[in-house]
C-alpha positions as a printed NumPy array, in Angstrom:
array([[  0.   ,   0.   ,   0.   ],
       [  1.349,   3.266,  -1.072],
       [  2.029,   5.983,   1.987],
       [ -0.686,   8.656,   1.864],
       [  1.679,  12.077,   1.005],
       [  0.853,  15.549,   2.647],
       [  0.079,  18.181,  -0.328],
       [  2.863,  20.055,  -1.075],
       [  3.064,  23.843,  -0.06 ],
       [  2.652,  24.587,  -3.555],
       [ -0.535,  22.735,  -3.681],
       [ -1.665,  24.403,  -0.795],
       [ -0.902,  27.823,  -2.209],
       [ -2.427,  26.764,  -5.269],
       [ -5.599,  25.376,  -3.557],
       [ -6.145,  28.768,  -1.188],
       [ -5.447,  31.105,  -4.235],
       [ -8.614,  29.361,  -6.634],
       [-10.544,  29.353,  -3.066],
       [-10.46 ,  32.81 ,  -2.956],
       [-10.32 ,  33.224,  -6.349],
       [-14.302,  31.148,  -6.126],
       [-15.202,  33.513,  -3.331],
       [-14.203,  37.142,  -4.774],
       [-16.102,  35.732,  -7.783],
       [-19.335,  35.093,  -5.763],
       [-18.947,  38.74 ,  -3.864],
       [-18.797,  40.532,  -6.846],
       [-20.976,  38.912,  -8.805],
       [-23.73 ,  40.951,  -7.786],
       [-22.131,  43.697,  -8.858],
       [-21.431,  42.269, -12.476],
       [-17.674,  41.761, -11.606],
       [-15.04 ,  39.172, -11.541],
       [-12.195,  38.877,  -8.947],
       [ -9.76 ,  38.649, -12.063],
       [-10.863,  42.459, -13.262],
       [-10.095,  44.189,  -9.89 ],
       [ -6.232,  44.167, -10.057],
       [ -6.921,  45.821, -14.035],
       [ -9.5  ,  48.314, -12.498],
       [ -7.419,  49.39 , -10.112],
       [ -4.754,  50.17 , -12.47 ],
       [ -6.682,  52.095, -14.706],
       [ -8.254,  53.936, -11.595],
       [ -4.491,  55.391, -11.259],
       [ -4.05 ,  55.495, -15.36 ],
       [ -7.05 ,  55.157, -17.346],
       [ -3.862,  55.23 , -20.305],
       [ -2.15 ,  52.055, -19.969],
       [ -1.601,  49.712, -22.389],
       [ -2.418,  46.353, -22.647],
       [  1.19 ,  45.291, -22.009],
       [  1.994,  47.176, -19.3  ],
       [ -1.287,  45.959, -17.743],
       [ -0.059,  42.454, -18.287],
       [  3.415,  43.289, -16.808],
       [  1.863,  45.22 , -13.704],
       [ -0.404,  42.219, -12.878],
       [  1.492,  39.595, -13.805],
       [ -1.015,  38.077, -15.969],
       [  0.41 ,  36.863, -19.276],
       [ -0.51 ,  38.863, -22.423],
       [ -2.849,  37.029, -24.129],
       [ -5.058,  36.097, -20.654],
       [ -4.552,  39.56 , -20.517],
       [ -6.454,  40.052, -24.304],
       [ -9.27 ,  37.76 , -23.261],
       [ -9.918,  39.82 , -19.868],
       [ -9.669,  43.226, -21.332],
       [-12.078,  41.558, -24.46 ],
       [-14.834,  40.837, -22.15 ],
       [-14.234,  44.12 , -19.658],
       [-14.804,  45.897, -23.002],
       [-17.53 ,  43.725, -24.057],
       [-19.373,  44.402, -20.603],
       [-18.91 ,  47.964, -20.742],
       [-16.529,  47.995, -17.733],
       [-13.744,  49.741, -19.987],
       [-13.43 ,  51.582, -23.203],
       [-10.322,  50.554, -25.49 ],
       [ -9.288,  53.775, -27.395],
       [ -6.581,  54.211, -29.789],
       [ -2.982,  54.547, -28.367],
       [ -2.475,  58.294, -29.495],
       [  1.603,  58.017, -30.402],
       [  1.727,  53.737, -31.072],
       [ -1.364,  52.854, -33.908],
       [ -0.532,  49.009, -33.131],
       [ -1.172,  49.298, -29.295],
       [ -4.919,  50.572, -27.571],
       [ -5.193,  52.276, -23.901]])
């Protein structure tokens, strides 16, 4: 019989950042929110002009997770992508 092994502290980590993760979802749900979009909000709070790569480098989240979030916050209404005024490949 194989010895039952202790989770790892990564797996712990791991396992209390989606529990939160599950709960900040299901607070801010009623508010038509997702835990994921309050790091980005925040940001843009301080500088509606940042771009999509420097929110991806100030969260940490990789650039195209980053794409998909900023999609749907757009999509929802909870940002407005404009035209980066000096860089026509990038939006802020």
């Amino acid at each position: 019989m194989d010895p039952i092994t202790a989770p790892s502290l990564a797996q712990l980590i791991n396992r209390a950042s989606r529990a939160l993760a599950r709960d900040g979802d299901a607070t801010l749900k009623p508010l038509g929110l997702r835990y994921a979009q309050v790091p980005v909000l925040a940001l843009l709070r301080e500088d509606a002009e940042r771009t999509q790569k420097e929110l991806a480098e100030a969260t940490g989240i990789e650039q195209p997770s980053m794409a998909q979030l900023l999609s749907r916050m757009d999509r929802d209404g909870l940002i407005r992508r404009t035209p980066h005024p000096r860089d026509a490949r990038s939006q802020t």
